[in-house]
C-alpha atoms as one frame of an Amber mdcrd trajectory, in Angstrom:
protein
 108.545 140.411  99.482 105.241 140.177 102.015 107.471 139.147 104.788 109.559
 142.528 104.733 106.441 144.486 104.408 105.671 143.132 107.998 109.347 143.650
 109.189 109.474 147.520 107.816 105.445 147.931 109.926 106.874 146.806 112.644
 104.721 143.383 113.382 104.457 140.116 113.199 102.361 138.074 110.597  98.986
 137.688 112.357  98.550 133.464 112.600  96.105 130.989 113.013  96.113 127.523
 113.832  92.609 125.890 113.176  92.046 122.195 114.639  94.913 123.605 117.529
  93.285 121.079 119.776  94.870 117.841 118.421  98.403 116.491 118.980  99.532
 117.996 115.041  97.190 121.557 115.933  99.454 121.175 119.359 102.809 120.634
 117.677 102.205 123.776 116.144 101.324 126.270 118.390 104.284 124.509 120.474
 106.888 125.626 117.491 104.934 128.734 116.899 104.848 130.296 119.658 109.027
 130.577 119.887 108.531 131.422 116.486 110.269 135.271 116.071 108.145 136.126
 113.208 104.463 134.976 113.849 101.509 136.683 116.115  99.715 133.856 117.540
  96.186 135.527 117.084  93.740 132.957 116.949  93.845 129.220 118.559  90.501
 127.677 117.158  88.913 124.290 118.395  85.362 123.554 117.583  85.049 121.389
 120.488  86.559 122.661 122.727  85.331 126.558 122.323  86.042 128.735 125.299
  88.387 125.827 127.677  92.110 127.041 128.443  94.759 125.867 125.861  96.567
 124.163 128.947  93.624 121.839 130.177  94.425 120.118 126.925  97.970 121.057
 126.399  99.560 121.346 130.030 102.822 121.749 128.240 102.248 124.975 126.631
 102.153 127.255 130.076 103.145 130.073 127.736  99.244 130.149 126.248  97.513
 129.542 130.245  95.730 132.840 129.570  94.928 131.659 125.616  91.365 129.738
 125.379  90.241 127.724 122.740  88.363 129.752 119.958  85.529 128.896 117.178
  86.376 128.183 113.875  84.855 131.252 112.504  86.080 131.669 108.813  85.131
 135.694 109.469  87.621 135.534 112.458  90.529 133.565 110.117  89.854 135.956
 106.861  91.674 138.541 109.793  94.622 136.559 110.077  97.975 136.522 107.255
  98.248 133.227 107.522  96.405 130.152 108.687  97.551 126.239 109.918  94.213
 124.050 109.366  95.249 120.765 110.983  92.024 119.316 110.621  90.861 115.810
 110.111  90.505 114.730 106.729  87.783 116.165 104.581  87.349 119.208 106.951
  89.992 121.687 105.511  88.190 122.404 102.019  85.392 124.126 103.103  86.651
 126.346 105.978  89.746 126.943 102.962  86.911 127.425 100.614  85.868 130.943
 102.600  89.268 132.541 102.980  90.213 135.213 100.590  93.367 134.754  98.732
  95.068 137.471 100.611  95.091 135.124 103.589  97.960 131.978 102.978  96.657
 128.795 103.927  98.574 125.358 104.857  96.642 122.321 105.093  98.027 119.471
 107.568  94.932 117.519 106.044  94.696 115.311 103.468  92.107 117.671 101.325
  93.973 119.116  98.655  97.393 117.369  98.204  95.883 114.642  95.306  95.640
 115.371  91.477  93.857 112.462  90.535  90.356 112.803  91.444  89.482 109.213
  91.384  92.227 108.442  93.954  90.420 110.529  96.150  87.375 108.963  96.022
  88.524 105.419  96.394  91.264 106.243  99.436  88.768 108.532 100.982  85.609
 109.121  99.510  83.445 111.917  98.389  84.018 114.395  95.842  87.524 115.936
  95.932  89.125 119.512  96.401  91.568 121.173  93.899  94.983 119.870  94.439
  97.163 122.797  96.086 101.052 123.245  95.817 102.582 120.526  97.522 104.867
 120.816 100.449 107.318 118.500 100.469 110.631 121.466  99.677 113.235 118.742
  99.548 111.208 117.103  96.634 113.064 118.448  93.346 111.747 122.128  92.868
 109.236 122.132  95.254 110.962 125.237  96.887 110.380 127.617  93.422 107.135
 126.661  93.757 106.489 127.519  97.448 108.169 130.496  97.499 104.766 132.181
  95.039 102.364 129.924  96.508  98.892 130.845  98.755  98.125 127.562  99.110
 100.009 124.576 100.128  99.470 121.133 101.551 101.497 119.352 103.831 102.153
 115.920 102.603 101.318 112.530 105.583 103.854 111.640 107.909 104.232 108.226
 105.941 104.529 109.940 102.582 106.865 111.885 103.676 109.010 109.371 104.836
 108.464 107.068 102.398 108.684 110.055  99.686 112.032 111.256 101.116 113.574
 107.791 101.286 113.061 106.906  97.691 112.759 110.033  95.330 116.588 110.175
  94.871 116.582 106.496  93.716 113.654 106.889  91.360 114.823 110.506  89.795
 118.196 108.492  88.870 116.394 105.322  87.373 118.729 102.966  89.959 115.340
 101.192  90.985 112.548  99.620  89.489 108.825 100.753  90.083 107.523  97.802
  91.995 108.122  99.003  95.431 107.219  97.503  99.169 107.581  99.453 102.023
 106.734  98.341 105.747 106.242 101.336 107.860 105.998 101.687 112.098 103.878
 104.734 113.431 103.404 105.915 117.021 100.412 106.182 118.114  99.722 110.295
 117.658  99.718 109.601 114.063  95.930 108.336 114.757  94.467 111.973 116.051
  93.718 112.454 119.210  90.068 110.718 119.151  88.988 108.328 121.240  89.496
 104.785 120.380  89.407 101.663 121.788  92.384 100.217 119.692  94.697 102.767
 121.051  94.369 102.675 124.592  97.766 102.237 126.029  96.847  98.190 127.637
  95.486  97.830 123.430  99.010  99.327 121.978 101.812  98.990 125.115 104.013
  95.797 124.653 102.200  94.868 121.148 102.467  95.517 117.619 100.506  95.596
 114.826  99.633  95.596 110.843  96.590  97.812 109.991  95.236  98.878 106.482
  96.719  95.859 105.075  96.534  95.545 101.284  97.095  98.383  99.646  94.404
 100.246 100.969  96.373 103.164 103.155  95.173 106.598 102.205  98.839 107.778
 101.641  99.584 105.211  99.423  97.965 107.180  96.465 100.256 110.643  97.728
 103.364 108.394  97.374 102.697 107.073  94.492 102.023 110.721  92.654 105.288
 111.894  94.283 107.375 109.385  93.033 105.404 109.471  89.688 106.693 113.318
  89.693 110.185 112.478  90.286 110.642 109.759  87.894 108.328 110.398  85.519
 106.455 107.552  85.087 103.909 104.963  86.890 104.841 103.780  90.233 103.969
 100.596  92.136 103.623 101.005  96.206 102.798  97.943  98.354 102.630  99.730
 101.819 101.907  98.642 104.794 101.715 100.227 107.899 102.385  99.088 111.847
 101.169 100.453 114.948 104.096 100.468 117.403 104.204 101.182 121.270 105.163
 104.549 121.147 103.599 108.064 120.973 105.711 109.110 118.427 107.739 108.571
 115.832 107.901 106.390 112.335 110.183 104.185 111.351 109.963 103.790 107.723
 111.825 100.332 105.205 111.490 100.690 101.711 112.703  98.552  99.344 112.956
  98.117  95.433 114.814  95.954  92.584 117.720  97.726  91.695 117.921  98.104
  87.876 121.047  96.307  85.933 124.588  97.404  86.894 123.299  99.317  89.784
 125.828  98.873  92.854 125.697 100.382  96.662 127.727 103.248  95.754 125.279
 104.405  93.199 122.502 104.643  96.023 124.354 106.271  98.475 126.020 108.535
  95.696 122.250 109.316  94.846 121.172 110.229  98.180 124.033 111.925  98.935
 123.632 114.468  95.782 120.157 114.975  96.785 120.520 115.558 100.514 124.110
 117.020 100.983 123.098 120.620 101.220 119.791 119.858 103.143 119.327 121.169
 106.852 116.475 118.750 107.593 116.966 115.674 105.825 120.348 113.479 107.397
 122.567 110.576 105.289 123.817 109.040 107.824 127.553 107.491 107.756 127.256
 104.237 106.405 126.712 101.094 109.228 124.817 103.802 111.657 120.854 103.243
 111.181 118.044 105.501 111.857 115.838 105.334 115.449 113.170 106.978 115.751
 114.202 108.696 119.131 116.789 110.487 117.838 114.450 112.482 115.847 111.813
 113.232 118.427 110.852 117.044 118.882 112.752 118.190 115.872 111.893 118.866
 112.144 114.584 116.087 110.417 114.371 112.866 108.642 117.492 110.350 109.002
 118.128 108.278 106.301 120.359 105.521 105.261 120.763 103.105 102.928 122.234
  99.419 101.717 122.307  97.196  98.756 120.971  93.779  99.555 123.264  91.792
  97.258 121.533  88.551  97.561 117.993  89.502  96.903 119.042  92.667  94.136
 117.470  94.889  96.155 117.824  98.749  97.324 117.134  98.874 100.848 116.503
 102.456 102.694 115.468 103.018 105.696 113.884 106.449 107.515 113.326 108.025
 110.678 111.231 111.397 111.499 109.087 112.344 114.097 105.776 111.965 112.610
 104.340 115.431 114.371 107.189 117.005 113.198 108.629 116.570 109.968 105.869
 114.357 109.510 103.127 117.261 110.244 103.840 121.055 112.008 107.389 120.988
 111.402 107.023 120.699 108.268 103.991 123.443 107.903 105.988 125.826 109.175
 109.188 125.322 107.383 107.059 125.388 104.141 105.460 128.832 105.835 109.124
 129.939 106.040 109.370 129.836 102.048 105.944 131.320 101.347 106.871 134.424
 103.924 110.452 134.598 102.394 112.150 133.603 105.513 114.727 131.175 106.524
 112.845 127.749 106.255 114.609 126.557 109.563 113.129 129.616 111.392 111.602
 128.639 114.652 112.788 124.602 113.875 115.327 122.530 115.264 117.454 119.350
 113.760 118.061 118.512 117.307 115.802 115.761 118.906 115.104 115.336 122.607
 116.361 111.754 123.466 116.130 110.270 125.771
């Protein structure tokens, strides 16, 4: 494989992290710089060209010599592989110039949608080609990653959301119309200025935003759970800002189809998620929090059967820059370099 071609030269796959600037481009260079197998070449910030990694990051003392570099797509052909955690819309055409030989994981949105007209009326514009998607507890998602160049990182809510309910949908316990209210810290923005996240806006105060259907990961879901079941799938999301910087907290719920009791959602959950290092059951009566997931690449999950209303309830915890974002780049980097996908991640959060 490519990976042991590296190993038997002696090096380390030459990386790049493009948008490494922002709290996901940070999250990265944070896991990859521990990370045994990778070369941290080039850090790339268009604007913030030339300043020292650490006057944005003060964290990351290991890169104090490191400054920020342009996104030069000359510069990134160089590299083996290359992290674009860009803002939406952005990744396609720097992608667009990087030969094949070069693999390429998109944190963006750009090229995780099939359906062209979902593009245009979550986000606008024409869209990109849909990529491999990296999700590698989703079904066979792994087979695929393991021979792909290309890959893109599914949202922090989708994957959440996704994780939480693909069991249920693969073993036709629930019905398609589903509602899901979601909490996000406040990272999950990007790091750009705004008025509606300074911390006297967001500290001691919550809030609905994108109310109605009209969250640009509601389309992602949707497809994913489409995949998994086969057929057409109903999402009525909607999403909270909560008062802290990171973190989602994710409740999804669906009718259960006839005959359907609690121990056939757990059992279903179970089956999926027994084997898998970064996705948690938890033992029945102990419930997700966010905390407990903070700085590490795993999603906690559990699960109950509202009796009264027939209804599957499961709810899900990851760290939205994690799991949600570079945790899960580099685990699906991991599979596309043939190593261990926990190389360089941890299941163990930091709380408190």
């Amino acid at each position: 494989m490519r990976i042991l071609a590296f190993m038997l030269e002696s090096r380390r796959v030459r990386t790049a992290v493009v948008g490494a600037s922002g709290y996901a481009g940070g999250e990265l260079v944070r896991i990859l710089t521990a990370h045994p197998a990778v070369d941290l070449a080039v850090l790339a910030a268009g604007g913030k060209v030339g300043e020292p990694v650490t006057s944005v990051h003060p964290g990351l003392t290991d890169r104090a010599d490191q400054t920020f570099a342009p996104t030069d797509p000359a510069t990134l052909a160089d590299c083996d592989l290359v992290f674009l955690a860009l803002p939406h819309g952005h990744s396609h055409a720097i992608a667009a110039h990087l030969p094949e030989s070069c693999m390429v994981v998109d944190l963006g949105a750009d090229h995780r949608l099939r359906d062209q007209s979902a593009w245009a009326r979550y986000y606008g514009g024409p869209a990109a080609p849909a990529w491999t998607y990296g999700m590698p507890e989703l079904l066979d998602t792994r087979q695929t990653l393991a021979g792909a160049r290309r890959v893109a990182v599914p949202g922090c809510y989708a994957t959440a959301i996704t994780l939480s309910l693909w069991p249920l949908v693969a073993h036709s316990l629930i019905a398609s119309d589903i509602v899901v209210v979601a909490a996000s810290g406040t990272s999950g923005a990007g790091r750009a200025p705004s008025e509606a996240l300074l911390a006297t806006e967001v500290m001691g105060s919550m809030k609905a935003y994108k109310v109605g259907g009209i969250h640009q990961h509601t389309p992602e879901i949707e497809q994913a759970l489409a995949t998994a079941g086969g057929g057409d799938v109903t999402l009525s999301f909607t999403p909270l800002l909560a008062p802290m910087s990171r973190g989602i907290l994710a409740t999804s719920s669906a009718p259960i189809m006839a005959g359907v009791s609690g121990d056939d959602l757990r059992a279903a959950l179970h089956k999926a998620y027994a084997d898998e290092v970064f996705v948690k059951l938890l033992p029945e009566g102990i419930w997700p929090v966010t905390a407990a997931t903070y700085g590490a690449n795993t999603a906690l999950v559990q699960v109950a059967l509202d009796e009264h209303a027939g209804r599957a309830t499961v709810v899900t915890a990851i760290d939205n820059l994690q799991k949600g974002a570079a945790g899960q780049a580099v685990q699906c980097a991991n599979i596309m370099l043939g190593l261990p996908e926990t190389t360089g991640l941890t299941t163990l959060g930091v709380a408190p």
